[in-house]
PDB file of N, H, CA, C and O in Angstrom:
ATOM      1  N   UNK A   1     -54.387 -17.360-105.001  1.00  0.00           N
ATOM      2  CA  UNK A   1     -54.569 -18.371-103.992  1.00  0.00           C
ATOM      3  C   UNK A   1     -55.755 -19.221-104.405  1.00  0.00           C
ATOM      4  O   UNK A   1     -56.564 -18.586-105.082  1.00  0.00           O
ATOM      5  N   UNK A   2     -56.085 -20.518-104.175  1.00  0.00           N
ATOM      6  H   UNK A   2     -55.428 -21.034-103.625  1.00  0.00           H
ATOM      7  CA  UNK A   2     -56.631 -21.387-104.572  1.00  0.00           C
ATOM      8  C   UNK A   2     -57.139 -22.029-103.109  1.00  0.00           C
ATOM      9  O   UNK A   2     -56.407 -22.573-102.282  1.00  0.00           O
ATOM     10  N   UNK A   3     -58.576 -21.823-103.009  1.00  0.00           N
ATOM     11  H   UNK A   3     -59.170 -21.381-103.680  1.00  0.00           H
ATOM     12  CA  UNK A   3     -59.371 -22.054-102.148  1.00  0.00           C
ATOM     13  C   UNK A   3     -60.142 -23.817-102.538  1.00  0.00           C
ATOM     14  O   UNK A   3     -60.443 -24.312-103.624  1.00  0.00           O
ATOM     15  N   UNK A   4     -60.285 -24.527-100.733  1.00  0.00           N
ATOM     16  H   UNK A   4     -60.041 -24.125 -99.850  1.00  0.00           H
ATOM     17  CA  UNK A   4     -60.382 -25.474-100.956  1.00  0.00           C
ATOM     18  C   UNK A   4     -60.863 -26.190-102.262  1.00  0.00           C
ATOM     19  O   UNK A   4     -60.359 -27.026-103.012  1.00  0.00           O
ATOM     20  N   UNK A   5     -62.467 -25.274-102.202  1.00  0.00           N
ATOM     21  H   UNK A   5     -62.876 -24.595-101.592  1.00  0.00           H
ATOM     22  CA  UNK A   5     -63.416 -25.603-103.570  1.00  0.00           C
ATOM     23  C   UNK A   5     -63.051 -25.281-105.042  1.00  0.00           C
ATOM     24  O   UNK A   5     -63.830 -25.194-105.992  1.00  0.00           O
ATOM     25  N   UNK A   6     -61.416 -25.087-105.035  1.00  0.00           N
ATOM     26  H   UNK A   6     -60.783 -25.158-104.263  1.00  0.00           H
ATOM     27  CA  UNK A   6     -61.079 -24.880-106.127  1.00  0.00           C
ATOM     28  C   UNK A   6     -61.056 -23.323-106.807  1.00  0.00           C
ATOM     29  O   UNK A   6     -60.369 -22.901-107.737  1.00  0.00           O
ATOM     30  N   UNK A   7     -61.782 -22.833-106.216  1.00  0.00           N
ATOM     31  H   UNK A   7     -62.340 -23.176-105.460  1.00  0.00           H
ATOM     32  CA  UNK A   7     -61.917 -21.163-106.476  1.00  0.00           C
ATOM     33  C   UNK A   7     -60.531 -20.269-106.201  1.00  0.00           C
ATOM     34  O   UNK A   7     -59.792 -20.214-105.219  1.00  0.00           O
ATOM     35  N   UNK A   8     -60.505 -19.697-107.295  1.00  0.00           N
ATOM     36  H   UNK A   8     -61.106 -19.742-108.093  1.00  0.00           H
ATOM     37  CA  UNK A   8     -58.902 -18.682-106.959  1.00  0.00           C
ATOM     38  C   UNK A   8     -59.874 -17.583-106.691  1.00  0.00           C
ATOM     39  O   UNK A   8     -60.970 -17.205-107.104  1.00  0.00           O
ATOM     40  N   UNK A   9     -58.622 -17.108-105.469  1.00  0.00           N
ATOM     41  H   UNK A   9     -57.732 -17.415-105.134  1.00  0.00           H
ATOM     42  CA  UNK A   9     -59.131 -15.715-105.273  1.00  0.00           C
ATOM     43  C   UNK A   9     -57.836 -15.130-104.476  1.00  0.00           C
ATOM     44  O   UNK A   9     -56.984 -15.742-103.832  1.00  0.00           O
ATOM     45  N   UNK A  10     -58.022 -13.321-104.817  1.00  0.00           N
ATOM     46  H   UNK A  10     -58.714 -12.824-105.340  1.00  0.00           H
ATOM     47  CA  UNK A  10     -56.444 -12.423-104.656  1.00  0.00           C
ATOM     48  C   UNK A  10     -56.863 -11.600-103.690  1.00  0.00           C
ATOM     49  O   UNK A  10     -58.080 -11.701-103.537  1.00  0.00           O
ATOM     50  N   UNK A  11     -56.349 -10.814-102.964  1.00  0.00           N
ATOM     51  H   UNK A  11     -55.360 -10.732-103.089  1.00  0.00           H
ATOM     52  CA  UNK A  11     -56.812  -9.401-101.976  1.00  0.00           C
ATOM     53  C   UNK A  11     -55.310  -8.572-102.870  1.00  0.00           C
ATOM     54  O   UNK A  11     -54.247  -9.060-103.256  1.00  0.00           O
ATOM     55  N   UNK A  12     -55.890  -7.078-102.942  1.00  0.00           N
ATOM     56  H   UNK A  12     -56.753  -6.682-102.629  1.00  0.00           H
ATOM     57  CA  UNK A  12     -54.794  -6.237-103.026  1.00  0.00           C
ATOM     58  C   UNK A  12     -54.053  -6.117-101.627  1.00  0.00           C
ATOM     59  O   UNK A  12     -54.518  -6.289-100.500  1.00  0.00           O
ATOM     60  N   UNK A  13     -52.804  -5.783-102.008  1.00  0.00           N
ATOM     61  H   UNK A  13     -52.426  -5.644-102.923  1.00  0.00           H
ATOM     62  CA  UNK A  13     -51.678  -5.962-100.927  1.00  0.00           C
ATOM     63  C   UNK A  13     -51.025  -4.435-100.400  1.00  0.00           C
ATOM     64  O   UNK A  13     -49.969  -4.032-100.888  1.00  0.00           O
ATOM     65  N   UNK A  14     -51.462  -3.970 -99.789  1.00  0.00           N
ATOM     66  H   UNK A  14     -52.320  -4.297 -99.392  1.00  0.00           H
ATOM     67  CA  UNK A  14     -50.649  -2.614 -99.050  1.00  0.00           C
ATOM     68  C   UNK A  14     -49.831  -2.975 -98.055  1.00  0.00           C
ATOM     69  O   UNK A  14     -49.657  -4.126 -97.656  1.00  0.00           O
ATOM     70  N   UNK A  15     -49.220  -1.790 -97.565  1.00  0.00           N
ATOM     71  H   UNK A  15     -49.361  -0.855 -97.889  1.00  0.00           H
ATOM     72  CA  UNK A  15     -48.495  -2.027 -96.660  1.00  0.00           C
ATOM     73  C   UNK A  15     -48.818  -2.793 -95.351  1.00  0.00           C
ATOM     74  O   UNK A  15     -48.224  -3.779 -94.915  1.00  0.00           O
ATOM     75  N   UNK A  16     -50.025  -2.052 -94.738  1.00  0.00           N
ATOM     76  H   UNK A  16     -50.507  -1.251 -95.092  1.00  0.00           H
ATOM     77  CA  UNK A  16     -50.656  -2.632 -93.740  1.00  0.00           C
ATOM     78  C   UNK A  16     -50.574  -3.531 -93.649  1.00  0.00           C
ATOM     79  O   UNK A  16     -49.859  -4.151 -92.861  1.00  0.00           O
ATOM     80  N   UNK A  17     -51.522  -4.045 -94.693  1.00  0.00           N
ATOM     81  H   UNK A  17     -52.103  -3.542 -95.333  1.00  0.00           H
ATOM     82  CA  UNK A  17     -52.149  -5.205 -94.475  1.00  0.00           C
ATOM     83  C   UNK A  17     -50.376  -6.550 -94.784  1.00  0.00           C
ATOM     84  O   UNK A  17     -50.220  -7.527 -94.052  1.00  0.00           O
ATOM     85  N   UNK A  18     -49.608  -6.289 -95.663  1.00  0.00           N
ATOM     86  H   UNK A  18     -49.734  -5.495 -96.257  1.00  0.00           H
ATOM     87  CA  UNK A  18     -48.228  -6.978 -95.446  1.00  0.00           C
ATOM     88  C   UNK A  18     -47.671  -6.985 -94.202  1.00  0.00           C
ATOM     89  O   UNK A  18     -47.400  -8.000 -93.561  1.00  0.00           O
ATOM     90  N   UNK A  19     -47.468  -5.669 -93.798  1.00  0.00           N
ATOM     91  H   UNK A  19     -47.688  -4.844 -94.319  1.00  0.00           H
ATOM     92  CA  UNK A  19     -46.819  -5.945 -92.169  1.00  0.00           C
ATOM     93  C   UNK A  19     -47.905  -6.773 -91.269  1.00  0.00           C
ATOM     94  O   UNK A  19     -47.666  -7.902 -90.842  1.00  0.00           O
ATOM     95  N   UNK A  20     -48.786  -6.268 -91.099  1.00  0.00           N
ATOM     96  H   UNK A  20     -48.981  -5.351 -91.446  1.00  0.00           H
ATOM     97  CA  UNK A  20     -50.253  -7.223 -90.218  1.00  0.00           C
ATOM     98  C   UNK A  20     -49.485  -9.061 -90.994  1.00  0.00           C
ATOM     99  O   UNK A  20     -48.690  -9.711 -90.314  1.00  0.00           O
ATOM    100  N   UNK A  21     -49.851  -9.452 -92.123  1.00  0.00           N
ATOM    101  H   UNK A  21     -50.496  -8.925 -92.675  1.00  0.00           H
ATOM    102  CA  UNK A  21     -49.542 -10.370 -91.806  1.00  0.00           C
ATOM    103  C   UNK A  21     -47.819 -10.892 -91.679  1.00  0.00           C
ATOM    104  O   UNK A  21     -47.543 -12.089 -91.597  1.00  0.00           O
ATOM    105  N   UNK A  22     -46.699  -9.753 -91.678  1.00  0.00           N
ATOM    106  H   UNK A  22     -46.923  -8.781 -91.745  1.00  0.00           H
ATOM    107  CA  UNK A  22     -45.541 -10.280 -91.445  1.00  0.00           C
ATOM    108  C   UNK A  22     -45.412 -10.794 -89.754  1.00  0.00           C
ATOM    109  O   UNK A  22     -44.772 -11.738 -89.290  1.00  0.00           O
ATOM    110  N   UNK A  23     -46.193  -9.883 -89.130  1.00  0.00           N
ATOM    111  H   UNK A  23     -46.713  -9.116 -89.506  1.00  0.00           H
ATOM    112  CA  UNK A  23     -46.326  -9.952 -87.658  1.00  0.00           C
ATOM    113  C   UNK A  23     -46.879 -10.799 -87.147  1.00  0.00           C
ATOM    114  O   UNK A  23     -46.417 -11.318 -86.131  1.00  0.00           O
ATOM    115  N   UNK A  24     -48.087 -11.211 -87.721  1.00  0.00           N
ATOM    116  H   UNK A  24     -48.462 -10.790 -88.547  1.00  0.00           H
ATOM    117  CA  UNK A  24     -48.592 -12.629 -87.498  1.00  0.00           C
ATOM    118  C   UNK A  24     -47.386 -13.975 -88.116  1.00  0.00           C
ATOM    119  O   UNK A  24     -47.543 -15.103 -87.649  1.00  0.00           O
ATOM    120  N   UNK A  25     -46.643 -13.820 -88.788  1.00  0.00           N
ATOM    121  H   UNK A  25     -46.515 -12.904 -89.167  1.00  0.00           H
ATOM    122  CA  UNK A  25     -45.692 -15.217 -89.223  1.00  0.00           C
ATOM    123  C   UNK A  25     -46.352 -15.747 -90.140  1.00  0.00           C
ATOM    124  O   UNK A  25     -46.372 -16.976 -90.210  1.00  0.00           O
ATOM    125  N   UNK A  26     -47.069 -14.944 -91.087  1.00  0.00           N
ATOM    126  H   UNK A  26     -47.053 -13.946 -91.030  1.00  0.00           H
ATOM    127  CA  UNK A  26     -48.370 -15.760 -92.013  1.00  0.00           C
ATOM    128  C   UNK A  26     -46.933 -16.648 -92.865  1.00  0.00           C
ATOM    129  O   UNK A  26     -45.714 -16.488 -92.825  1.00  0.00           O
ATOM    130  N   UNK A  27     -47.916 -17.683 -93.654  1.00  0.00           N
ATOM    131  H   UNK A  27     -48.907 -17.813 -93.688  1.00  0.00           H
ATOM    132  CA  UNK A  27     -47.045 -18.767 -94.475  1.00  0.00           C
ATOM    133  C   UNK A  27     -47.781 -19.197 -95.655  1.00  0.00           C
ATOM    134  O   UNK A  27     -48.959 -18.904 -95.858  1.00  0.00           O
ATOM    135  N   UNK A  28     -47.190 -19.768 -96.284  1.00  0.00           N
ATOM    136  H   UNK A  28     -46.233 -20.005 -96.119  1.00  0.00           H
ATOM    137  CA  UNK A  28     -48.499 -20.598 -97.363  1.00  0.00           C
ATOM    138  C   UNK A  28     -48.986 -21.394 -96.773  1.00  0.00           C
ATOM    139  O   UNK A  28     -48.185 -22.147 -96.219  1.00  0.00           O
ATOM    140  N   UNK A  29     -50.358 -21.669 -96.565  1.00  0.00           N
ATOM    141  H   UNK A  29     -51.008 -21.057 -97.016  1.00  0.00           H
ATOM    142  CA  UNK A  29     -51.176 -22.497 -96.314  1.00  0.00           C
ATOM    143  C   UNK A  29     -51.989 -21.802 -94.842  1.00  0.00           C
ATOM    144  O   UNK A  29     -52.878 -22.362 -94.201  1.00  0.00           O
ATOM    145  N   UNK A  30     -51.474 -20.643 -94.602  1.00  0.00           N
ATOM    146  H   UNK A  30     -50.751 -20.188 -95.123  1.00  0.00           H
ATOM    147  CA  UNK A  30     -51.856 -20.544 -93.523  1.00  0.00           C
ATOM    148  C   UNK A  30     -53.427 -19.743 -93.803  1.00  0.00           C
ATOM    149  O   UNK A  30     -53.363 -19.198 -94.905  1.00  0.00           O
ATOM    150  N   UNK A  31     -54.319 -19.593 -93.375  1.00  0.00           N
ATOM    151  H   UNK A  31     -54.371 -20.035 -92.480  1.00  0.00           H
ATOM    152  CA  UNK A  31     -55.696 -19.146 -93.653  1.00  0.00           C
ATOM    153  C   UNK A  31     -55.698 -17.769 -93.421  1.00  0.00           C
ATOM    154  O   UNK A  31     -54.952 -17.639 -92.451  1.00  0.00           O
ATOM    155  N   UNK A  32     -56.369 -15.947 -93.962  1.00  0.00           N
ATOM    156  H   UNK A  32     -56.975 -16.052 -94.750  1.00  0.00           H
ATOM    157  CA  UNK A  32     -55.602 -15.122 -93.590  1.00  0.00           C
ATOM    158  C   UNK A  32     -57.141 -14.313 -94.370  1.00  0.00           C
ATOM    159  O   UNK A  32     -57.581 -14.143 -95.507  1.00  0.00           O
ATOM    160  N   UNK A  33     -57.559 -13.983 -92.920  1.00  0.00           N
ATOM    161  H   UNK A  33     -57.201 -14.121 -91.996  1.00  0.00           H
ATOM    162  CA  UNK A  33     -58.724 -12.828 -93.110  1.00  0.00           C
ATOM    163  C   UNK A  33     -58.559 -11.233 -92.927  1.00  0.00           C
ATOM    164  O   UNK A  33     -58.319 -10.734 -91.828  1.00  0.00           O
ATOM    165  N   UNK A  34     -58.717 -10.450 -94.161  1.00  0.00           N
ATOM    166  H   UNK A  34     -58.912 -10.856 -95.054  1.00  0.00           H
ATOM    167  CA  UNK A  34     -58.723  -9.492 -94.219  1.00  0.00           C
ATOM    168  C   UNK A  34     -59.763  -8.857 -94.331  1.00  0.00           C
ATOM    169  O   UNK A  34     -60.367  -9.129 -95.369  1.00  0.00           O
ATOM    170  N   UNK A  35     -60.543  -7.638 -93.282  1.00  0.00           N
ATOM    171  H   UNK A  35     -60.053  -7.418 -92.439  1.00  0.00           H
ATOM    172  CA  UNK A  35     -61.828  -7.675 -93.032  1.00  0.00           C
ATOM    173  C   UNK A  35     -61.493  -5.896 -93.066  1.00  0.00           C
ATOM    174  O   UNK A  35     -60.655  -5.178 -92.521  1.00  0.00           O
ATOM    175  N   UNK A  36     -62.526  -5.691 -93.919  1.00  0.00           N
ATOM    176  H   UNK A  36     -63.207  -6.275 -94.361  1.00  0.00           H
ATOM    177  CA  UNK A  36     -62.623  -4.098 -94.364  1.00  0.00           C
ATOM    178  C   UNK A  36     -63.158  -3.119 -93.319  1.00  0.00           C
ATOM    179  O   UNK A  36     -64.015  -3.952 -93.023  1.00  0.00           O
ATOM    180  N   UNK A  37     -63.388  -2.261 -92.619  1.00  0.00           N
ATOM    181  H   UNK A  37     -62.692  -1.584 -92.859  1.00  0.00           H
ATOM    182  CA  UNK A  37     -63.471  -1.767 -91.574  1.00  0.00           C
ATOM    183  C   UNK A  37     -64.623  -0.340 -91.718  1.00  0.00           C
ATOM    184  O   UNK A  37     -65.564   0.194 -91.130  1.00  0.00           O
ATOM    185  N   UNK A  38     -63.753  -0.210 -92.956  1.00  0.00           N
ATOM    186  H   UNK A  38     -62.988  -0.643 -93.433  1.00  0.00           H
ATOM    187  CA  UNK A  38     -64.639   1.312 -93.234  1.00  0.00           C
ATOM    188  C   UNK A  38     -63.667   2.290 -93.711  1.00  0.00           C
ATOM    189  O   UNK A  38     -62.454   2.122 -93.841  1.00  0.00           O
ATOM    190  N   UNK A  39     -64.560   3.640 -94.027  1.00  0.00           N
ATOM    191  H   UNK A  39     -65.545   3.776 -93.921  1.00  0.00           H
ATOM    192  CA  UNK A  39     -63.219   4.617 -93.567  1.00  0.00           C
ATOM    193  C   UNK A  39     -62.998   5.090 -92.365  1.00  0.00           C
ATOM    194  O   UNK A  39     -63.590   4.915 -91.300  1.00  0.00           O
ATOM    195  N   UNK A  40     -62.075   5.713 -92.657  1.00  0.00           N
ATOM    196  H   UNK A  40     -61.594   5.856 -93.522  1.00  0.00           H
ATOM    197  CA  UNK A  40     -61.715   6.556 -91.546  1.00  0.00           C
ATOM    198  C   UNK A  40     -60.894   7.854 -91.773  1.00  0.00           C
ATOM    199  O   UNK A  40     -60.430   8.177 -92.867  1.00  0.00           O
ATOM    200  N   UNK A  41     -60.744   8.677 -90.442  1.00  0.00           N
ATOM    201  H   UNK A  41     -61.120   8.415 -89.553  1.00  0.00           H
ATOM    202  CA  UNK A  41     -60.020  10.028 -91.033  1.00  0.00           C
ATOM    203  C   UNK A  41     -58.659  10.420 -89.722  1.00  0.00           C
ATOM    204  O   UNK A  41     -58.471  10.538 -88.511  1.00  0.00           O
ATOM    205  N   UNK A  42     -58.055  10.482 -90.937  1.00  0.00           N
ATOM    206  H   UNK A  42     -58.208  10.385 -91.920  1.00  0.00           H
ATOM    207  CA  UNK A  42     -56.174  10.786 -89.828  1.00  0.00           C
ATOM    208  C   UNK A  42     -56.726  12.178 -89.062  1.00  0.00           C
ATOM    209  O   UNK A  42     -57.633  12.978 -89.293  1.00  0.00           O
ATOM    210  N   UNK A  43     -55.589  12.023 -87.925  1.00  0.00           N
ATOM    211  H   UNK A  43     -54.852  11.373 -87.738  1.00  0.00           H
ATOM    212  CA  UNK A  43     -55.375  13.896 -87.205  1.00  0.00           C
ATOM    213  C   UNK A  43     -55.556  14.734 -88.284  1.00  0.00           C
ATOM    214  O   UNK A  43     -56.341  15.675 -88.160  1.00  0.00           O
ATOM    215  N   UNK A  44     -54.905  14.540 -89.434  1.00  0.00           N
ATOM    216  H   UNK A  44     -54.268  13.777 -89.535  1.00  0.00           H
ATOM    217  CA  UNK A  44     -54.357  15.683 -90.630  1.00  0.00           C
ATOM    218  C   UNK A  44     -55.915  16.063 -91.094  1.00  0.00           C
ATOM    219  O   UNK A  44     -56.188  17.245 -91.303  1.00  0.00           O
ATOM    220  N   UNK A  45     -56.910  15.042 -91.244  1.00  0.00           N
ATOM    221  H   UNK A  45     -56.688  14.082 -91.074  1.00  0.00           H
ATOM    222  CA  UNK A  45     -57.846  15.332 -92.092  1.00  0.00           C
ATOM    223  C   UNK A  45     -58.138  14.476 -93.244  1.00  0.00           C
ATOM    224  O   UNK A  45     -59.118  14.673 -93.963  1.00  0.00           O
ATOM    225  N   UNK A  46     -56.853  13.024 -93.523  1.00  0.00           N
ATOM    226  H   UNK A  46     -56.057  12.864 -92.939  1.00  0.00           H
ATOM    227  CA  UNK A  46     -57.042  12.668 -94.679  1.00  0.00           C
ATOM    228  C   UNK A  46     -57.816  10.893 -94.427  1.00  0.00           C
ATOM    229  O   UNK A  46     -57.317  10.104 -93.625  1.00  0.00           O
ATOM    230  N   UNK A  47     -58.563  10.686 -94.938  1.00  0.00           N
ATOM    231  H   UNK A  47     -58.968  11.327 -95.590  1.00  0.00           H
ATOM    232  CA  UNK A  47     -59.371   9.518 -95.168  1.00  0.00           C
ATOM    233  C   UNK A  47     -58.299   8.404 -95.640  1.00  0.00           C
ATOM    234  O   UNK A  47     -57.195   8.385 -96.183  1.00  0.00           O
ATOM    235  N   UNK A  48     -58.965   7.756 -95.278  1.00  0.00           N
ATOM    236  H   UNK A  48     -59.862   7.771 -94.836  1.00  0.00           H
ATOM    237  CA  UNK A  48     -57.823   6.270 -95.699  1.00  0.00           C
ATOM    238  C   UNK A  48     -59.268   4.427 -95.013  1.00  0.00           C
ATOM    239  O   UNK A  48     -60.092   4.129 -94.148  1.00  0.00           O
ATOM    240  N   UNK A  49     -58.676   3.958 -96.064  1.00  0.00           N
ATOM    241  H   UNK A  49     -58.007   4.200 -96.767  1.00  0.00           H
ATOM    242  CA  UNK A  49     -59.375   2.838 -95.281  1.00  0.00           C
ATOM    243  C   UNK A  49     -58.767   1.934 -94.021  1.00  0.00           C
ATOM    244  O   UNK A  49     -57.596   1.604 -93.836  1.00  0.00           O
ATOM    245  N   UNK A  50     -60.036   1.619 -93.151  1.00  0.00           N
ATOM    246  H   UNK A  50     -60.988   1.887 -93.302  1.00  0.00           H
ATOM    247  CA  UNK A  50     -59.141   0.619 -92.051  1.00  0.00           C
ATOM    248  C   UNK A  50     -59.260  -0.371 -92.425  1.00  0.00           C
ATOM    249  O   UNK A  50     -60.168  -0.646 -93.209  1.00  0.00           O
ATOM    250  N   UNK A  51     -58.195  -1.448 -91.906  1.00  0.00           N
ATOM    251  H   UNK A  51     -57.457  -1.225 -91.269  1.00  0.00           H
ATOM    252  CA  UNK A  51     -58.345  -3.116 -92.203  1.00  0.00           C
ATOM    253  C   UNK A  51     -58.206  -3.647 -90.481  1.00  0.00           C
ATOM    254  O   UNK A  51     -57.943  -2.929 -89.516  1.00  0.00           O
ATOM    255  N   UNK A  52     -58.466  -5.064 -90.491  1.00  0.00           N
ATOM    256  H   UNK A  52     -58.679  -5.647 -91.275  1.00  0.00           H
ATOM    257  CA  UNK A  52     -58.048  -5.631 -89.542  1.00  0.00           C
ATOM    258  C   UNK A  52     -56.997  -6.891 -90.063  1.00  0.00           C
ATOM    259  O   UNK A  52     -57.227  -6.836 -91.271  1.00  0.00           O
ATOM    260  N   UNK A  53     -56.190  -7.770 -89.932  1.00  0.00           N
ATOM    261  H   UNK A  53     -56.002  -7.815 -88.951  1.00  0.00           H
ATOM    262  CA  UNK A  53     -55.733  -9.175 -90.353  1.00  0.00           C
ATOM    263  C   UNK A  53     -55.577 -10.070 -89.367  1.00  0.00           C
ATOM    264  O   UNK A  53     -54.886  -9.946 -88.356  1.00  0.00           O
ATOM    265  N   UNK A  54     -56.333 -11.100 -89.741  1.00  0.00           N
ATOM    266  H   UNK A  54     -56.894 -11.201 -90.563  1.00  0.00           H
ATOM    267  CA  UNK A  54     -56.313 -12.248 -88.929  1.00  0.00           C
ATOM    268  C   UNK A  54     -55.627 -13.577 -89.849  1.00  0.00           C
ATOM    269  O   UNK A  54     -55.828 -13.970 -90.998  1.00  0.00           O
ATOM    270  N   UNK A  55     -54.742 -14.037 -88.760  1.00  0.00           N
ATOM    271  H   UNK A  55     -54.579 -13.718 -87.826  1.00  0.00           H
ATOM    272  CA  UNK A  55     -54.490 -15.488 -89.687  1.00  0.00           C
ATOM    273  C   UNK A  55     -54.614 -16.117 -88.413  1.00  0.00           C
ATOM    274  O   UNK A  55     -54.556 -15.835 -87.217  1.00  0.00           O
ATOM    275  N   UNK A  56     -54.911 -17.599 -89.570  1.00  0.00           N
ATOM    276  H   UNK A  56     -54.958 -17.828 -90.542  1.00  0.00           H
ATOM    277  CA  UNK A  56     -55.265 -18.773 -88.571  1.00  0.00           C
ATOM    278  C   UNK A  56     -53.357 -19.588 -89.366  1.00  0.00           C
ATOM    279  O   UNK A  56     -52.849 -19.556 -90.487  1.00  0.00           O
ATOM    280  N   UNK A  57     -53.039 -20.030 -88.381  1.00  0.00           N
ATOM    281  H   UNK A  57     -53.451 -20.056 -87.470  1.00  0.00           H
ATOM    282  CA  UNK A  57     -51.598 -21.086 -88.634  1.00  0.00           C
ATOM    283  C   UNK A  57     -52.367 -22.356 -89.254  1.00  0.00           C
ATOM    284  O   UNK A  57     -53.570 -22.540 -89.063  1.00  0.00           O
ATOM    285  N   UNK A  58     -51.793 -22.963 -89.793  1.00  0.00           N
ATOM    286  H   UNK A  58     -50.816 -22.814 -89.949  1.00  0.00           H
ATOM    287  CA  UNK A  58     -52.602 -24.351 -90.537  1.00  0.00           C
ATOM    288  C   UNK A  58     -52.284 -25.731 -90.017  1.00  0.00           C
ATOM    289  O   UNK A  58     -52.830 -26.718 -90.512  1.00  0.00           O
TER     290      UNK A  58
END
């Protein structure tokens, strides 16, 4: 992706964070913040990171 100032820049893509933005209706051009949360730990015991996703529509 290619940011106004010309700067490319990528986020790795998991599931989450794909469905988060299928649910939002993300698009090209649309603006799309992915904000790291921390860890965290399941019922089971196993660690995983949280995300949040925000898109803005353009």
């Amino acid at each position: 992706m290619e940011r106004e100032n010309g700067e490319v820049v990528s986020a790795f893509m998991n599931a989450y964070i794909a469905n988060g933005m299928e649910r939002s209706h993300a698009q090209p051009g649309d603006l799309v913040l992915i904000q790291l949360l921390g860890k965290a730990k399941s019922q089971d015991g196993n660690q995983f990171n949280q995300y949040q996703v925000h898109v803005e529509k353009s």
